[in-house]
N, C-alpha and C positions, 0 to 999 in steps of 0.2 A: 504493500500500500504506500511505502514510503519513495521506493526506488524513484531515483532519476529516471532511468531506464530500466525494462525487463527483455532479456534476450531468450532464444530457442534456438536449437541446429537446424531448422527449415522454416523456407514461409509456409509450407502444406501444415507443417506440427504448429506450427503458431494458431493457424487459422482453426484448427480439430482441437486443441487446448483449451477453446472459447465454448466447447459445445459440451452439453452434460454428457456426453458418452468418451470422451477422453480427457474431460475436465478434472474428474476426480474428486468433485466438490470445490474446487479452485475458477472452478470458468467461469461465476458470475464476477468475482474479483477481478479477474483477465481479461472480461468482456465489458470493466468500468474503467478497465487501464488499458484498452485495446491501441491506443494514441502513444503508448510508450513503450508497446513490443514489437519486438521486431525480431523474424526467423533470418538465420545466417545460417549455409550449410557449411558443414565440417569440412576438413580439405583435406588432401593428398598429401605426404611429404615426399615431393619427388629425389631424394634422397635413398630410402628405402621402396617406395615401390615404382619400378620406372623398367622398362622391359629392356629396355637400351644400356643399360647398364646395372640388371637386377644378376647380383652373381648367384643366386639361390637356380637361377636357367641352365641348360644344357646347351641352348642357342638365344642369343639376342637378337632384338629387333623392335623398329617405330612405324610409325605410321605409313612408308613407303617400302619395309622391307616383311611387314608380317606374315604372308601368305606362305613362305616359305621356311620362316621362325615359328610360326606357331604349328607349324604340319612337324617338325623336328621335336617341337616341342612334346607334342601331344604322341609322337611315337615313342619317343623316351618316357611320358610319363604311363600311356598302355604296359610298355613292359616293365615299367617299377610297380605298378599295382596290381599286375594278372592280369591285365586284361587283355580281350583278344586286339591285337596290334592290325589295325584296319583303320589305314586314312579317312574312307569316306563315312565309316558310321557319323552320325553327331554325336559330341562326348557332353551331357552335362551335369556340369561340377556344382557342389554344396559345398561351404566351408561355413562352419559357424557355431553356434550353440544350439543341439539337438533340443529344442525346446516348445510347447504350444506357440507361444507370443511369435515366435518365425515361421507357424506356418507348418508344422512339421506333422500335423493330424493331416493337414492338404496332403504333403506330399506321400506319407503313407498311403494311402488311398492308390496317388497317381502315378507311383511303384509296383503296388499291385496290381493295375490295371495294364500297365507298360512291360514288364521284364518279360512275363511270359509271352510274348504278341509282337512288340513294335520292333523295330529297328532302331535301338540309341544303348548306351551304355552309359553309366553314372556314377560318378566317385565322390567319397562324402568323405570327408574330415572334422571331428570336432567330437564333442562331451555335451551330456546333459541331461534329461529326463529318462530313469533305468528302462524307461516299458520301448523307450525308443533304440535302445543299446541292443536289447532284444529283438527287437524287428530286425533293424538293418543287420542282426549274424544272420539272423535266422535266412532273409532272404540273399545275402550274399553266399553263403550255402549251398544254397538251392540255383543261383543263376552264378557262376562262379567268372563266367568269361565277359557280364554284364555289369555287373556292379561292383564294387573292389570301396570296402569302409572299412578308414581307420581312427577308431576311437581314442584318440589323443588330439593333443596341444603337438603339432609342429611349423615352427615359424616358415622354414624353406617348403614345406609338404605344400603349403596353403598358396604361397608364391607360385610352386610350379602347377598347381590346378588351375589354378587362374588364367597362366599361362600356355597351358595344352587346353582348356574347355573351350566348346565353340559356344556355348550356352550355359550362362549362369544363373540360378533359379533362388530367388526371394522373396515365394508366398504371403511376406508376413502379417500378421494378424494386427498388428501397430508400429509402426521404427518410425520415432522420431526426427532420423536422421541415414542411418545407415551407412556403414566405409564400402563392405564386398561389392556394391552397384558399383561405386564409384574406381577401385581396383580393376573391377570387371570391363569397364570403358578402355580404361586406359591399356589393358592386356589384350583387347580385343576379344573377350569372351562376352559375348551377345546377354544381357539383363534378360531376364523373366520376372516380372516382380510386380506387386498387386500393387492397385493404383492409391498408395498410401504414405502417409508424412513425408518424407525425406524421396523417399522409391519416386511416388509422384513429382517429384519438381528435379530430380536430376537425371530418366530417364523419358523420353521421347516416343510414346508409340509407334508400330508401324504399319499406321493408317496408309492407306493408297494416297493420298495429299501429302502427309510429312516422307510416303516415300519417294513421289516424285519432286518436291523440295529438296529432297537430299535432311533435311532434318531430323529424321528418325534416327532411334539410337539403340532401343531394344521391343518390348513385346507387353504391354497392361493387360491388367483384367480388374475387374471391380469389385463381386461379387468376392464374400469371403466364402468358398465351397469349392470339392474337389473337380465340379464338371466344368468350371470356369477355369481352374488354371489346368486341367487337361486339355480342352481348348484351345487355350494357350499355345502350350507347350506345343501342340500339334501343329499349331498357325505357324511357329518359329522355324520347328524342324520342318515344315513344309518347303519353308522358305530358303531354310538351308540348303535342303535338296534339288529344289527347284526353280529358284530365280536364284542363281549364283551373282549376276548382276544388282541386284537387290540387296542380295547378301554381303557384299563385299563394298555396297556403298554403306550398308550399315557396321560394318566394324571399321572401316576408316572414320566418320562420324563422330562415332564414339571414342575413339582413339584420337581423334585433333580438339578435341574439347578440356578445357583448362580446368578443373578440378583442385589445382594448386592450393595451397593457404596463403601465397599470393595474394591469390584473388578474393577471399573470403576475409585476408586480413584489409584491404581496400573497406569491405562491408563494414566492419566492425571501427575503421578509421570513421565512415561518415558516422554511425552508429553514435559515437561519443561525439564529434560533433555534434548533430543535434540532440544530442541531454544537455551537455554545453549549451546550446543558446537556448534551449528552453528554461534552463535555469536562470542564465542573466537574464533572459525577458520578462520571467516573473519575478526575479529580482526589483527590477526595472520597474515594474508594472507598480509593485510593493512598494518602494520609495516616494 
């Protein structure tokens, strides 16, 4: 109530903060201060993740040399996880926390429904709810040359899925902000991710407009249930398969877009600026 300014990591989470359903009991306060919040996304440190000089890769590569970095890529990471070593399948990657809030009831579902039928393979990385530890053995078991999980924390593991996925998948149920989208651009691994907080404002559908724009960057869906990001997901891999022109204006796209802390520090520079003059004004005003 006091603050000069109130900030968030996106304008989407600022904007769903204000409303009783991710309010929390806080969004009538949020929605009397709505004039002093302001969403800024979180940024990149291209430092650590940057494909042109990520040493956690087997091959580097940027925006004009990916097609052949990320195929080196993603055959190196097939045969470090088991999987069946095949360029054209589509590979897509999870990294994150095995958890409901990510979306992780969706993607059970559209695992079940995918291993035994489609055409794709998918490699999961990461910790968290045990019923979910149990699935993904259970079905890596069962599709051994499809799916390939391993349940730990590893920094380079997560690096190099980023950079063999052609397709990265982030159903989640609320992210305020989200990094993996934003990694996922920059490596050239195509977003999947429900049109929510952070997902929604640094991820571009790929509407027939945003893709003859050139503007699209990855793949929404709205609807929190598993027939919508199956959908999805089908829409993507379609696209992978079969508009490769399509496909390769969307991972350039995503891959020329600034994401830095750069950029996000610029936000946060104007950000103090105006509590700064809104303080002298009503200073001013006060005198």
């Amino acid at each position: 109530m006091f603050a000069d300014a109130l900030t968030t990591v996106s304008p989407n989470y600022a904007r769903e903060i204000q409303t009783p359903e991710q309010g929390y009991g806080l969004d009538g306060v949020l929605r009397e201060r709505a004039e002093c919040l302001t969403g800024i996304v979180n940024g990149v440190d291209g430092r650590v993740w940057d494909p042109a000089t990520d040493p956690h890769l087997p091959a580097r590569y940027d925006v004009q040399s990916w097609p052949a970095g990320k195929a080196e890529c993603k055959a190196a990471l097939q045969a470090e996880m088991g999987l069946a070593i095949d360029p054209f399948v589509p590979l897509i990657g999870l990294v994150g926390r095995l958890a409901d809030q990510k979306g992780w009831d969706l993607v059970a579902q559209a695992m079940r429904r995918w291993l035994p039928h489609e055409y794709a393979q998918w490699v999961v990385l990461g910790t968290g709810q045990p019923e979910y530890h149990t699935l993904l053995g259970d079905l890596a078991s069962h599709f051994p040359g499809k799916l390939s999980v391993r349940l730990a924390f590893h920094e380079g593991l997560a690096h190099r899925i980023e950079a063999a996925s052609d397709l990265f998948a982030m159903p989640s149920r609320y992210e305020p902000c989200g990094l993996n989208q934003l990694y996922s651009l920059k490596y050239g691994a195509v977003p999947v991710v429900r049109n929510t907080g952070g997902l929604a404002d640094t991820v571009t559908d790929a509407t027939p407009a945003n893709l003859a724009s050139g503007s699209a960057t990855g793949f929404h869906f709205d609807a929190y249930d598993a027939d919508a990001l199956d959908a999805t997901l089908r829409r993507a891999v379609h696209c992978y398969r079969f508009q490769r022109g399509d496909w390769e204006r969307l991972v350039a796209a995503g891959m020329a877009q600034d994401w830095s802390w750069s950029h996000s520090a610029r936000q946060y520079v104007a950000m103090y600026e105006q509590a700064v003059e809104r303080k002298r004004h009503a200073t001013t005003s006060a005198s």
